[in-house]
C-alpha positions as a Markdown table, in Angstrom:
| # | Residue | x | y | z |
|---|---|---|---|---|
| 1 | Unk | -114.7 | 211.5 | 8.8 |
| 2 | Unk | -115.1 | 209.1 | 11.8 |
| 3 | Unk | -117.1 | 211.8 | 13.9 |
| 4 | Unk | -119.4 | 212.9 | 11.1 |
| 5 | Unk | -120.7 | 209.6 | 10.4 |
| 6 | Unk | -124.0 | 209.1 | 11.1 |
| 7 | Unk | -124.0 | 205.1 | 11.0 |
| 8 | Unk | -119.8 | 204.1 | 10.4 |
| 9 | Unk | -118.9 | 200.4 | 11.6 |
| 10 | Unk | -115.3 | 198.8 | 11.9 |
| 11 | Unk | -114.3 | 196.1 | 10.3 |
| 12 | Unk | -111.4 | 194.2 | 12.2 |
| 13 | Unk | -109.2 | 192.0 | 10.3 |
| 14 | Unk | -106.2 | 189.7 | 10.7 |
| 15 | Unk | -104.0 | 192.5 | 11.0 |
| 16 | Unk | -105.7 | 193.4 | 14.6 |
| 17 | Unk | -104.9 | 190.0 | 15.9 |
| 18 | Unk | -101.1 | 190.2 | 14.3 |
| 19 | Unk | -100.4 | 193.4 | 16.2 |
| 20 | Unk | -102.4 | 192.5 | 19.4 |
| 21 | Unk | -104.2 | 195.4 | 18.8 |
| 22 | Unk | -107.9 | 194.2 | 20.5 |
| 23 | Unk | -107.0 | 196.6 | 24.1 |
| 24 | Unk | -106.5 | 200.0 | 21.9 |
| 25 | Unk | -109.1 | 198.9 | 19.3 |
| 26 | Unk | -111.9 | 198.5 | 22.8 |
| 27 | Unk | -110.9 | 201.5 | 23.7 |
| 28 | Unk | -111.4 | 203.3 | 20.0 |
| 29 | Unk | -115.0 | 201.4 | 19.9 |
| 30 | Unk | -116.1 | 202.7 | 23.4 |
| 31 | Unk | -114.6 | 206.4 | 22.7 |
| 32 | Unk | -116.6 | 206.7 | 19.7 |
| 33 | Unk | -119.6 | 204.3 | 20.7 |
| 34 | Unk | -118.6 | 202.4 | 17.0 |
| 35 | Unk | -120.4 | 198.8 | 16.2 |
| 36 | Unk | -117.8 | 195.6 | 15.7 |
| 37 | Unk | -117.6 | 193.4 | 13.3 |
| 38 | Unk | -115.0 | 190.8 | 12.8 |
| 39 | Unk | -114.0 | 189.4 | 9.0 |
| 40 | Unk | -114.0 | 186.6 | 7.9 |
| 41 | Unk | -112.8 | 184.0 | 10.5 |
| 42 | Unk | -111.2 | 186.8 | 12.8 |
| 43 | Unk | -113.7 | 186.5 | 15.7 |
| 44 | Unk | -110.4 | 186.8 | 18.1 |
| 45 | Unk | -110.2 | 190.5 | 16.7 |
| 46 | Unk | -112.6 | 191.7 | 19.4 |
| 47 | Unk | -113.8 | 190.4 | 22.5 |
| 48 | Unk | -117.3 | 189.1 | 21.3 |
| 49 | Unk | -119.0 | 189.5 | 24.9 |
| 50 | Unk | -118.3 | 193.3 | 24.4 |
| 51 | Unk | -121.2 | 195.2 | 23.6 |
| 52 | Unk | -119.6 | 197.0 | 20.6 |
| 53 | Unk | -119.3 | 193.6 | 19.2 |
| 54 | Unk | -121.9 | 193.2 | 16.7 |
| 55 | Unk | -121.2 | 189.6 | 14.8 |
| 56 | Unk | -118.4 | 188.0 | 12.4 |
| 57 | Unk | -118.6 | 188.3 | 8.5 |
| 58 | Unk | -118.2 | 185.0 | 6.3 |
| 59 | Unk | -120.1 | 181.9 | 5.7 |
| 60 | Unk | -123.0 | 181.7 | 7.8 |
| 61 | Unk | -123.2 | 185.6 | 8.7 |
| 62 | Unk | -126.9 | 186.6 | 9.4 |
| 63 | Unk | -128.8 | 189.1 | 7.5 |
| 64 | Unk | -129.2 | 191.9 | 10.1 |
| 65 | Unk | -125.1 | 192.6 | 10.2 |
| 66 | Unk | -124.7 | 192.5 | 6.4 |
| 67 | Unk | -127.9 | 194.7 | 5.6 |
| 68 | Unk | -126.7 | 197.3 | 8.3 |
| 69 | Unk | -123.3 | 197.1 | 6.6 |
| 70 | Unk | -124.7 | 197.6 | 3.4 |
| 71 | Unk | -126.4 | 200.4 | 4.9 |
| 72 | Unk | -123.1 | 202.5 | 6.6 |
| 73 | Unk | -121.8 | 205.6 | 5.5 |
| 74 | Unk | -118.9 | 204.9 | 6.7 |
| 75 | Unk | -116.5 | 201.7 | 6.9 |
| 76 | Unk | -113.7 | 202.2 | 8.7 |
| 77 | Unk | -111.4 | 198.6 | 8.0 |
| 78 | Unk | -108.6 | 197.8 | 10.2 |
| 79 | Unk | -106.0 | 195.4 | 8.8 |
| 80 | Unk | -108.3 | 193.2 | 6.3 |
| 81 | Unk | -107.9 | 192.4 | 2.7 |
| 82 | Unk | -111.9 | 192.6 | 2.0 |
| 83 | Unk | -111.8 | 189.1 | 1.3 |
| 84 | Unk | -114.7 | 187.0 | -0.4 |
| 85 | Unk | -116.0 | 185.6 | 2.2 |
| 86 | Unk | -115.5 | 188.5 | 4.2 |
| 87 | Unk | -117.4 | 190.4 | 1.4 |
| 88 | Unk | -120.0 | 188.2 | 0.3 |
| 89 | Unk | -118.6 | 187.8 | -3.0 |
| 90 | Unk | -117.9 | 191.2 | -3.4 |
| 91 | Unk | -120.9 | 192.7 | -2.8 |
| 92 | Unk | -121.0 | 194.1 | 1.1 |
| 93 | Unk | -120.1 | 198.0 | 0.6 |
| 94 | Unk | -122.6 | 200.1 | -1.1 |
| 95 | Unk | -121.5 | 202.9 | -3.1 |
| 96 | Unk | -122.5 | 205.6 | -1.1 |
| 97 | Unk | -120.4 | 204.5 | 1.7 |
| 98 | Unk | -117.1 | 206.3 | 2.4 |
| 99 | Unk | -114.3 | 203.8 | 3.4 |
| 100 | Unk | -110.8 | 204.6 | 5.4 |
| 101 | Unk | -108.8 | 201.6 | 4.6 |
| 102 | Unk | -106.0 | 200.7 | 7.5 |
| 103 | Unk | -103.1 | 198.1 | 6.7 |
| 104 | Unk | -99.5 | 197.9 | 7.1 |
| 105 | Unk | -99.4 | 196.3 | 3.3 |
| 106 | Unk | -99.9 | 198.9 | 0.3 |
| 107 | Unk | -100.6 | 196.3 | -1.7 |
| 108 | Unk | -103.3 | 195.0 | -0.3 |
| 109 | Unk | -104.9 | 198.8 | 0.1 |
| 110 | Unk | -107.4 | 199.4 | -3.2 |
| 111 | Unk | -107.3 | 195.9 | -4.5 |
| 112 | Unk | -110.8 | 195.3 | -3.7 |
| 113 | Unk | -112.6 | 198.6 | -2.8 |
| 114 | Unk | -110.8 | 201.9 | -3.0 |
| 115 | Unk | -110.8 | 204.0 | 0.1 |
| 116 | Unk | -111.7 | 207.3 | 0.7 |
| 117 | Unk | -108.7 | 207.4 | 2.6 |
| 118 | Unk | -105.9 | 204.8 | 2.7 |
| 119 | Unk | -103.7 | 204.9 | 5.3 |
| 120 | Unk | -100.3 | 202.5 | 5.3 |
| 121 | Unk | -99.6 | 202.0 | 8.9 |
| 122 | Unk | -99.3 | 199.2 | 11.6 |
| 123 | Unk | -103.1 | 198.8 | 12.8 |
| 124 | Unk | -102.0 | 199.3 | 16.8 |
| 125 | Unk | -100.2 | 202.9 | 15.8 |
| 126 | Unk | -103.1 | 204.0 | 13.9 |
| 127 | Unk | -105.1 | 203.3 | 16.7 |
| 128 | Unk | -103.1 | 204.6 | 19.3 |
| 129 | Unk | -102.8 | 208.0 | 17.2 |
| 130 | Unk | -106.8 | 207.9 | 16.4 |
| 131 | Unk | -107.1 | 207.6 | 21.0 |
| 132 | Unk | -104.7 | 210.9 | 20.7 |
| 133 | Unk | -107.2 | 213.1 | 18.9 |
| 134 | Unk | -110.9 | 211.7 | 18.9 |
| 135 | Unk | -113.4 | 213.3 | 20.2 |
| 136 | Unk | -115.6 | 211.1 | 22.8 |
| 137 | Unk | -119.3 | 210.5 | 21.2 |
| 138 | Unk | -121.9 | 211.2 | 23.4 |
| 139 | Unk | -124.7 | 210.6 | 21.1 |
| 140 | Unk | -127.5 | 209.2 | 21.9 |
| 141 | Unk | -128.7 | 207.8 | 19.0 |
| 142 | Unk | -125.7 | 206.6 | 18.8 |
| 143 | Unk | -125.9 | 204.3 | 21.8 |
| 144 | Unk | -129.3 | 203.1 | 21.0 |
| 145 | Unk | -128.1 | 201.9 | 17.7 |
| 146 | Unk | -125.6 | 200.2 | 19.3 |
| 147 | Unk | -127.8 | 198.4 | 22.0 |
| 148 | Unk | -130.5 | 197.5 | 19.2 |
| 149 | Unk | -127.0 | 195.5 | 17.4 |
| 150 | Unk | -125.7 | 194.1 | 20.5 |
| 151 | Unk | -129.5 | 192.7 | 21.1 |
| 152 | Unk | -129.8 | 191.1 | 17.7 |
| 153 | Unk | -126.2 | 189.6 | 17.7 |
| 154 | Unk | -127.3 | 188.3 | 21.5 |
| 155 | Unk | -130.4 | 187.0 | 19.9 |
| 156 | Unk | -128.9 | 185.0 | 17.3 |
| 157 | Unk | -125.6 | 183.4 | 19.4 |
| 158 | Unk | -128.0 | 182.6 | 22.0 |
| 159 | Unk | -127.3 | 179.0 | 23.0 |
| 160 | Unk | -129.8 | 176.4 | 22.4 |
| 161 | Unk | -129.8 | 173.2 | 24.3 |
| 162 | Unk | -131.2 | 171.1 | 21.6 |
| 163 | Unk | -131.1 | 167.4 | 21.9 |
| 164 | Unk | -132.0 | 164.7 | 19.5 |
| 165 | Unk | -131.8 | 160.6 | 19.6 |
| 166 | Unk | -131.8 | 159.9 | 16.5 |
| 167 | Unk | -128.7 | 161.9 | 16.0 |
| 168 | Unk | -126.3 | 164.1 | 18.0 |
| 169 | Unk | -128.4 | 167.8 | 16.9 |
| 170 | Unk | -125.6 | 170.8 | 16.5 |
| 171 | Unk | -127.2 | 173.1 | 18.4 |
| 172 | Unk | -127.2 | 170.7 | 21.6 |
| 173 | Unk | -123.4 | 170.0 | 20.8 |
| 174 | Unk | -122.3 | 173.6 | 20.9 |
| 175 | Unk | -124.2 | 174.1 | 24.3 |
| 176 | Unk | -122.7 | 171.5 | 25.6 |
| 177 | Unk | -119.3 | 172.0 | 24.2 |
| 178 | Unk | -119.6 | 176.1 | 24.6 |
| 179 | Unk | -120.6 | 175.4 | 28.7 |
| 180 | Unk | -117.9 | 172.8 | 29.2 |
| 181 | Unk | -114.4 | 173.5 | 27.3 |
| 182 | Unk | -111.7 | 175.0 | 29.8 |
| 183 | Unk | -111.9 | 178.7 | 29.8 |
| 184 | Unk | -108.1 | 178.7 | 28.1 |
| 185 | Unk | -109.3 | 176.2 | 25.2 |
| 186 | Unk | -108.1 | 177.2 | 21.8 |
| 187 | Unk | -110.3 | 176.2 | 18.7 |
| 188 | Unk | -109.1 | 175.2 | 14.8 |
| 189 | Unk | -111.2 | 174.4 | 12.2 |
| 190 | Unk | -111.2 | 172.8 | 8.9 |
| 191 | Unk | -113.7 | 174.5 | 6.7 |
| 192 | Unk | -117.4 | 172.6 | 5.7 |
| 193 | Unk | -120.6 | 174.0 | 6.8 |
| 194 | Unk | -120.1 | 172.4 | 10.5 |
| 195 | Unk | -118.5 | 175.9 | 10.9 |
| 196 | Unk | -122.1 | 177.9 | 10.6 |
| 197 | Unk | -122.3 | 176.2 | 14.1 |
| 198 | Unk | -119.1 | 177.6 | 15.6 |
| 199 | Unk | -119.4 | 180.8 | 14.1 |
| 200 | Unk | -123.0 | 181.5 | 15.2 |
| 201 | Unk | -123.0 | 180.2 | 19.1 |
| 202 | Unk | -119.0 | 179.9 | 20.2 |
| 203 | Unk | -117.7 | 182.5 | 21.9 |
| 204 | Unk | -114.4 | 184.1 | 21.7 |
| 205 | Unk | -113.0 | 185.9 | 23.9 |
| 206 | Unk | -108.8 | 185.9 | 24.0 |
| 207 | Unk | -106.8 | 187.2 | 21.6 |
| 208 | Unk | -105.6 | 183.9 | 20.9 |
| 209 | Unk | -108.4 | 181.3 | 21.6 |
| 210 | Unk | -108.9 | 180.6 | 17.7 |
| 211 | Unk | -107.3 | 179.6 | 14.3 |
| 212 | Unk | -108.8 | 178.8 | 11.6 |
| 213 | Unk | -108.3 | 178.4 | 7.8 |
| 214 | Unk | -109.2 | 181.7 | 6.1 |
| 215 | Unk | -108.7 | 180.7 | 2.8 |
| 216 | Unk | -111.0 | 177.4 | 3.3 |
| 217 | Unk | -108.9 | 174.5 | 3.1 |
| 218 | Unk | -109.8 | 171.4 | 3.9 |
| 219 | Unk | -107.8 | 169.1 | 5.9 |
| 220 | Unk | -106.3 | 171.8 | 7.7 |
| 221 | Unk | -108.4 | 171.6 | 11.7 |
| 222 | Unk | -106.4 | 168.2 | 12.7 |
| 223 | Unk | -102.7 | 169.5 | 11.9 |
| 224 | Unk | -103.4 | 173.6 | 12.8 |
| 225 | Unk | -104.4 | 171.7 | 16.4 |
| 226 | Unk | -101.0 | 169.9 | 16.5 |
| 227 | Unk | -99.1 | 172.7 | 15.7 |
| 228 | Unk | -100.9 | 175.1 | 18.1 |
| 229 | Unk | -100.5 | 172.2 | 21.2 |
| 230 | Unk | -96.8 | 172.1 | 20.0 |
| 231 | Unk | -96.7 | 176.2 | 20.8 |
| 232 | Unk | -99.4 | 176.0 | 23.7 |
| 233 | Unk | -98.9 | 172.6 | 25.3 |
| 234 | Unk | -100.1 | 173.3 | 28.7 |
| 235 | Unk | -103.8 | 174.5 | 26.7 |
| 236 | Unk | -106.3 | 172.4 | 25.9 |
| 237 | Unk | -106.6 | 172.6 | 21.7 |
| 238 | Unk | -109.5 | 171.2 | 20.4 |
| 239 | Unk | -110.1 | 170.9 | 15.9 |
| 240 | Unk | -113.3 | 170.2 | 14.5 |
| 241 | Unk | -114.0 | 169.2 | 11.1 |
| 242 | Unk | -116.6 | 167.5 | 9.0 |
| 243 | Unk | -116.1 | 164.3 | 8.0 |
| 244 | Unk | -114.6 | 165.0 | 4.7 |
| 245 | Unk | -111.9 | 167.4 | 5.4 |
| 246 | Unk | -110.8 | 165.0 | 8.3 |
| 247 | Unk | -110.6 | 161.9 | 5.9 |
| 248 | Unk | -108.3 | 164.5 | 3.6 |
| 249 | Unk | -105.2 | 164.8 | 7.0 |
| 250 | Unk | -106.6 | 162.0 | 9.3 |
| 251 | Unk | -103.2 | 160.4 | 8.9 |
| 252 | Unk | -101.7 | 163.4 | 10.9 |
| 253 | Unk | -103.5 | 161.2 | 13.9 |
| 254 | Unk | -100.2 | 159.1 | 13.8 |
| 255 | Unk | -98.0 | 162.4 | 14.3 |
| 256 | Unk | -100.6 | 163.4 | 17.6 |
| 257 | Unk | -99.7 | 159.8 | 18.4 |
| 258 | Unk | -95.9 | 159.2 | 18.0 |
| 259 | Unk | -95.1 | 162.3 | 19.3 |
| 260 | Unk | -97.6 | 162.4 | 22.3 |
| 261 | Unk | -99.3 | 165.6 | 21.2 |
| 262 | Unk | -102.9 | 165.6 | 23.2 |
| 263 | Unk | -105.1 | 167.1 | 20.9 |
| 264 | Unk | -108.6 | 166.2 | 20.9 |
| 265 | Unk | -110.7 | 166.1 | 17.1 |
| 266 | Unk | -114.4 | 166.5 | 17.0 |
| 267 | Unk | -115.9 | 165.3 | 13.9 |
| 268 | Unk | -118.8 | 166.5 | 12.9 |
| 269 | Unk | -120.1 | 163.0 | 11.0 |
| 270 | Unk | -123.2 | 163.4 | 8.5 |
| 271 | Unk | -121.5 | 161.2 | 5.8 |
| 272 | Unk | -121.8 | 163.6 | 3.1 |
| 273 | Unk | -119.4 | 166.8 | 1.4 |
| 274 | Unk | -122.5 | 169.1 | 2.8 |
| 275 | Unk | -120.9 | 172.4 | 1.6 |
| 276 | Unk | -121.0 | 171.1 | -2.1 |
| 277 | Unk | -123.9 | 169.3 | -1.7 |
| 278 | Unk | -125.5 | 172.7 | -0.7 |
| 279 | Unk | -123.8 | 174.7 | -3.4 |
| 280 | Unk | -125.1 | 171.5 | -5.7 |
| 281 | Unk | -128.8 | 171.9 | -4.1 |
| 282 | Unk | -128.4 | 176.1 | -5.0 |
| 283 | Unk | -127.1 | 176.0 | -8.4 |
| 284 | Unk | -128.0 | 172.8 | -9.9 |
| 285 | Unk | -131.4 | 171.3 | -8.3 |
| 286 | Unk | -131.6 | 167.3 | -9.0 |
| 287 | Unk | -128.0 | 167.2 | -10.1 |
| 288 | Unk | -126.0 | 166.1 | -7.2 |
| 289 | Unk | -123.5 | 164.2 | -7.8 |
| 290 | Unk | -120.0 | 163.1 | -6.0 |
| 291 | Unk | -121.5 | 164.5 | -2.3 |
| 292 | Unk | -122.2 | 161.0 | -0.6 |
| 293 | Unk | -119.7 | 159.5 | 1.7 |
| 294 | Unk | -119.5 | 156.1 | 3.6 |
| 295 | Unk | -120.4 | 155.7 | 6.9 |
| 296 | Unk | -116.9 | 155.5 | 8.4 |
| 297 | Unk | -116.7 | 155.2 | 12.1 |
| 298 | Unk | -113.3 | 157.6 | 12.9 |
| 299 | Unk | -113.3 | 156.6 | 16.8 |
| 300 | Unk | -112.7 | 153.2 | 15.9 |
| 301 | Unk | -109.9 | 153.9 | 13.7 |
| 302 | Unk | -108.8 | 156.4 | 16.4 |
| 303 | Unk | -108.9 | 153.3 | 19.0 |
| 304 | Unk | -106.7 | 151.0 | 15.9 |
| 305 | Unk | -104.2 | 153.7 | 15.7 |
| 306 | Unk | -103.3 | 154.3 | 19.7 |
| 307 | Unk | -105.4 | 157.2 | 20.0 |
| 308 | Unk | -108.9 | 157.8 | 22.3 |
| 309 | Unk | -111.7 | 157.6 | 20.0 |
| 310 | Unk | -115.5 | 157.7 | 21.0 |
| 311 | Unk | -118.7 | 157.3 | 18.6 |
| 312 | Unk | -121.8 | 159.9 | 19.8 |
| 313 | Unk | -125.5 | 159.2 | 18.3 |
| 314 | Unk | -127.5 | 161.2 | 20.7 |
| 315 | Unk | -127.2 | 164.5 | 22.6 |
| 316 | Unk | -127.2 | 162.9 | 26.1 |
| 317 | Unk | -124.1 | 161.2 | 24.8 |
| 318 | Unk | -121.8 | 164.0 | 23.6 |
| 319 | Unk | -121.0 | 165.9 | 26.8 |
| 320 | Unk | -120.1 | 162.4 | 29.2 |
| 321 | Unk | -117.9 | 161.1 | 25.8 |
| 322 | Unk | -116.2 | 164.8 | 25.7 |
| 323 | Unk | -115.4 | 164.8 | 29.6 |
| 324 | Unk | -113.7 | 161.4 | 29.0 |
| 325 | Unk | -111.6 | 162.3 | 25.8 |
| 326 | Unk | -110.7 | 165.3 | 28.0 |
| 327 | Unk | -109.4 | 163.1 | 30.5 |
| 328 | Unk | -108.1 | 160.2 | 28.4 |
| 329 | Unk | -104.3 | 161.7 | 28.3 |
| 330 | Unk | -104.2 | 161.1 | 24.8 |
| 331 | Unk | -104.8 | 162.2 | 21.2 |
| 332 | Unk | -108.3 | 161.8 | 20.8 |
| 333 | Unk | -111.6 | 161.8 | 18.6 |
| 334 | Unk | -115.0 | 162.5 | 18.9 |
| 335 | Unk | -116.7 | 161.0 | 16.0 |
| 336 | Unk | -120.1 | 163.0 | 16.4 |
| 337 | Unk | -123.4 | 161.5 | 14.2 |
| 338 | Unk | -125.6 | 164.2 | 12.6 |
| 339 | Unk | -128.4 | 164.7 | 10.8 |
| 340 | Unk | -127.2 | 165.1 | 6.8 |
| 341 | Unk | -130.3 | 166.8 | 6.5 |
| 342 | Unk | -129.6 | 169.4 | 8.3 |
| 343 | Unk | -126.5 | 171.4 | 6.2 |
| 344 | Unk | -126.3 | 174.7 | 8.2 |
| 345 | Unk | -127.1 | 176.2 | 11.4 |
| 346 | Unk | -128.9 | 178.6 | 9.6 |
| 347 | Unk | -131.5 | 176.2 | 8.2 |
């Protein structure tokens, strides 16, 4: 099925990452000069430098990966429960498109879309089998397809070093932040429509460089960074999260604190809920209500708790303020002011 497709992608889920999978699963791609594309916060599933790596699925994924999706013949998944991010509410897969369905759970095989061929299995001896008795592609059109992906994906990650005044612009924030984190950093998240930023322009490239909240909970960046210094203490571990969902677990600061745990929390600061006010703006137009949040200042209460906490404003003042909460030698925060105009990187 694999080598009579004329346009097939992979989908790699969580259960790549699980069975450290991402060596056999390069090698699969290259053999059979496949296009890439990560679910739903599982950018760790493939090395996104690589050029069969074609973009992540979820909030904030652009059009040319979901149309070309939507256009396949063939979907071969690899350890994901077609989630609803993952699927755009449902609606990724067209009917004509013939799907092999790989995960060691048969539940979770056919609960969404059912596969052409469903196979229960542990996603790194599928793959190892698949190495045994593929044919290399050689195609082509095939590797011209591939490059014209790789371009666009390039196209739309490409870094932009963006700076503002007024406020700290996103854009210039992930430049900055993309160009100086150590090269073992590991990210969490806490979900909010910050994360368009770090979806669109971070780069992952370890296996486990990233953890993140697949089921969108907020609250959840400040104490996933804990825990994950806890099992990786000699790596730096940086959260970020919007205002809100850092408001919902900032007490967790006192655990970082008591407990000497040197994370450091960037929070991305626009005063406002943005994902509901932008689901608000969408559905109902003049009828927001409940969005609007007080201008708090997190780095002083950072400072009031025992923690390193610094306010940003501007561009020019992000990168000096990250290199000293780097170097503080303490749980710290990074209370970063943006535009709460701007709701998406997208926009």
């Amino acid at each position: 099925m694999v080598e009579k497709a004329q346009k097939p992608v992979i989908i790699a889920g969580g259960g790549v990452i699980q069975t450290k999978s991402q060596r056999e699963l390069i090698k699969v791609a290259e053999l059979l000069k496949i296009p890439v594309v990560t679910a739903f916060r599982r950018f760790t599933a493939f090395p996104n430098s690589h050029p069969n790596y074609i973009g992540g699925l979820g909030m904030g994924a652009p059009s040319y990966l979901t149309n070309y999706i939507k256009e396949c013949d063939l979907v071969l998944a690899l350890g994901t429960r077609f989630s609803q991010p993952t699927t755009n509410n449902y609606t990724l897969l067209n009917q004509n498109c013939s799907l092999i369905h790989v995960d060691v759970s048969f539940d979770t095989i056919g609960k969404i879309y059912t596969p052409d061929l469903a196979i229960v299995s542990n996603v790194k001896e599928f793959l190892k089998m698949l190495l045994d008795t593929a044919n290399a592609n050689e195609n082509k059109e095939s590797k011209n397809k591939l490059l014209n992906l790789k371009n666009k994906y390039n196209d739309f990650s490409k870094l932009k070093k963006n700076y503002t005044e007024e406020y700290a612009n996103m854009d210039g924030v992930m430049y900055d932040l993309s160009n100086n984190l150590p090269e073992n950093s590991i990210i969490t998240n806490d979900a909010g429509n910050f994360f368009t930023w770090l979806s669109r322009y971070f780069q992952f490239e370890r296996h486990d460089s990233y953890v993140g909240p697949t089921a969108g909970a907020m609250g959840y960046g400040l104490p996933s960074a804990i825990g994950t210094k806890i099992a990786h203490p000699k790596r730096t571990v940086v959260s970020m999260s919007g205002d809100g969902g850092f408001m919902m677990t900032i007490n967790e600061l006192d655990t970082a604190i008591r407990y000497d745990i040197k994370t450091l929390s960037i929070v991305i600061n626009n005063s406002l809920l943005g994902t509901i006010k932008g689901h608000q703006e969408t559905n109902f137009p003049n009828r927001e209500v409940g969005t609007k949040l007080s201008d708090i200042n997190f780095a002083q209460i950072a400072n009031v708790m025992g923690a390193y906490g610094e306010r940003v404003t501007s561009n020019k003042e992000f990168l000096p303020a990250l290199k000293r909460s780097l170097n503080s030698n303490k749980p710290s925060v990074l209370d970063v002011v943006t535009d709460p105009s701007i709701l998406s990187a997208n926009k």
